[in-house]
C-alpha positions as a printed Julia matrix, in Angstrom:
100×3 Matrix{Float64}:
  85.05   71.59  144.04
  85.11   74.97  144.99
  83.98   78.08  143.05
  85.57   81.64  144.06
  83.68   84.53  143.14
  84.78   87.5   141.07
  84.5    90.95  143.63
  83.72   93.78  141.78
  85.2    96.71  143.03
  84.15   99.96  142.59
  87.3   102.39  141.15
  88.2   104.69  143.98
  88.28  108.54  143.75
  91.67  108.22  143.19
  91.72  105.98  140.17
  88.48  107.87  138.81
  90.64  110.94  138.81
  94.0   109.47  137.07
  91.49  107.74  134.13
  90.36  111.47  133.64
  93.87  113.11  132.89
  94.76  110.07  130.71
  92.0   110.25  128.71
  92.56  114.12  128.44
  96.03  113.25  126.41
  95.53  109.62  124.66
  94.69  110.62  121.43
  97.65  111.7   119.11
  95.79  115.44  118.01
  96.15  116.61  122.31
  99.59  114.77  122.19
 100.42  117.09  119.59
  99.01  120.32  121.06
 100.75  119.54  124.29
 103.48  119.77  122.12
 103.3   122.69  120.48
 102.13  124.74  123.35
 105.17  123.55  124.93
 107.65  125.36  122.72
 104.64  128.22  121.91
 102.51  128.55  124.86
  99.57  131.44  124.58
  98.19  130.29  121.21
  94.67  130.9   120.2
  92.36  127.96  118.78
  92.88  129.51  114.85
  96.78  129.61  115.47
  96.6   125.96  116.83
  94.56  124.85  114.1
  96.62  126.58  111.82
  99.89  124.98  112.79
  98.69  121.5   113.17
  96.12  121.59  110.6
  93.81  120.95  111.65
  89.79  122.12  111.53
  88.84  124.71  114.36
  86.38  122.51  115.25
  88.46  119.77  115.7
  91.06  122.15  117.62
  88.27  123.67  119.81
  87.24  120.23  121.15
  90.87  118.87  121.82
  91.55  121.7   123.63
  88.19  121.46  125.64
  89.35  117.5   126.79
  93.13  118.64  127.37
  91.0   121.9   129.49
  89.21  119.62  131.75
  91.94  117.0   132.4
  93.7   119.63  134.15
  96.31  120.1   131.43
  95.35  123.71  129.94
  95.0   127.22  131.45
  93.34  129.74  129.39
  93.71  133.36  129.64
  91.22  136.12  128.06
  92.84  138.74  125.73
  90.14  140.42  124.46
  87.84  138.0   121.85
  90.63  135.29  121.78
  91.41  132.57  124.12
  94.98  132.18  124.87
  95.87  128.61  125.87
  99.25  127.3   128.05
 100.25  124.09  129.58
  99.7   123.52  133.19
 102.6   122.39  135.51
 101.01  118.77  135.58
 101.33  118.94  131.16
 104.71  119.64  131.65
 105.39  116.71  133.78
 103.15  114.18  131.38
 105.32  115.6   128.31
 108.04  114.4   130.26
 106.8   111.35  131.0
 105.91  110.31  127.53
 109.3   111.66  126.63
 110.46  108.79  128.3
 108.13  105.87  126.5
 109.37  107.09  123.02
């Protein structure tokens, strides 16, 4: 009798890099800021948390996640933070369009 072994295989850059932007939108809170910043991009945190609500806390840290999956920009005006969707948001919207 024969016995294969299991190879474990490290995930490549590649992979490493796709987990990252998938965990920066699977939770329904980013879904739905993706969302609204689609139809009313350059929202502050307060307006965010306002319109989902939703704790600025709360708001602050999904928008930190959705920030480093690639999926926010954020401009300075002043003392706020205005937040929009990157192209590669766009195209995930789209996508998940698609699964619904």
């Amino acid at each position: 009798m024969q016995t294969t072994k299991s190879v474990i295989r490290r995930p490549s850059a590649r992979t490493k890099r796709l987990e990252k932007i998938v965990r920066g939108f699977s939770n329904h809170r980013r879904i739905e800021i993706l969302e609204l910043l689609a139809v009313r991009p350059e929202l502050c945190v307060g307006q965010i948390s306002e319109k989902l609500q939703i704790e600025i806390r709360t708001a602050s840290e999904h928008l930190r996640r959705l920030a480093i999956a690639g999926l926010l920009v954020k401009r300075y005006a002043g003392r706020e933070v205005r937040h929009a969707l990157t192209d590669r948001a766009h195209r995930i919207l789209g996508f998940l369009e698609t699964l619904a």
